[in-house]
N, C-alpha and C positions, 0 to 999 in steps of 0.2 A: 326194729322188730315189727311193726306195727304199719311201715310202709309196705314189708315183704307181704305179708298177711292180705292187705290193701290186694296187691300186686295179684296176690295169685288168685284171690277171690275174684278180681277182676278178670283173670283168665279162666276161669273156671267157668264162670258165668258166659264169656266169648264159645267157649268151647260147646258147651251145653243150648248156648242158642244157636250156635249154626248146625249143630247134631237134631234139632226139631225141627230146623228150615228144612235140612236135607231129609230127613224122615217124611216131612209135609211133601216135600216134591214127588217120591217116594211114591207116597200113598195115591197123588195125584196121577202121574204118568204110568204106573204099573200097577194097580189096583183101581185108578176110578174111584176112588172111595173120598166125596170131596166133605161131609160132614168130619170124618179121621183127618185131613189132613186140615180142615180149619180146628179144629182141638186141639194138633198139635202146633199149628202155628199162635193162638192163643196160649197155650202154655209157654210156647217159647219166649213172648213179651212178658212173661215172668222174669224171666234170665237176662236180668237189663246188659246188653253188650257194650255201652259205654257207663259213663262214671256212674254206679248207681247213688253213692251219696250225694250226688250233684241232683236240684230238686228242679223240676220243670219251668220254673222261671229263669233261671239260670244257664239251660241248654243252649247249643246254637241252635238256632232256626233251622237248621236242616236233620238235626236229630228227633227236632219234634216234628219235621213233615216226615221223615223216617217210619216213627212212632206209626202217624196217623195213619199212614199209607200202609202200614203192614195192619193196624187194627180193619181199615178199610175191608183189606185181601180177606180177613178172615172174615166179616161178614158178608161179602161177596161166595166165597167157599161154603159158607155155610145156608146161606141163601141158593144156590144153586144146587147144594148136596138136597136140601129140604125139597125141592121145586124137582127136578129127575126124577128124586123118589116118593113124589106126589102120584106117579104113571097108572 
């Protein structure tokens, strides 16, 4: 019982984060709106898409350049939303 539960929280989570990614792109390519689409790509690294009971020491290495790399995007996004609409 307790694995299914696991299982579908972990798909729930998958699901919910690539529905933010896609929203952020979104917001990005058809609206311009780059502060909206780092917010939602920040929320989305709420919605951990691999094991979230697995704790940062533990990861592969490539899920925490994963990590870094999309926390990156969002401060890039949001730096650049702020700096446009500096005009």
């Amino acid at each position: 019982m307790e694995n299914t539960l696991v299982k579908s929280r972990s798909l729930f989570n998958k699901v919910i984060y690539v529905l933010f990614i896609g929203l952020a792109i979104y917001q990005i390519c058809g609206q311009k709106d780059y502060v909206e689409a780092a917010a939602s790509l920040g929320i989305g690294l709420a919605f951990d898409p691999f094991d979230p009971k697995q704790t940062w020491n533990e990861r592969p290495t490539w899920q925490k350049v994963w990590f870094i790399v999309h926390l990156a995007v969002v401060a890039l996004l949001f730096g650049l939303g702020m700096g446009i609409g500096d005009k």
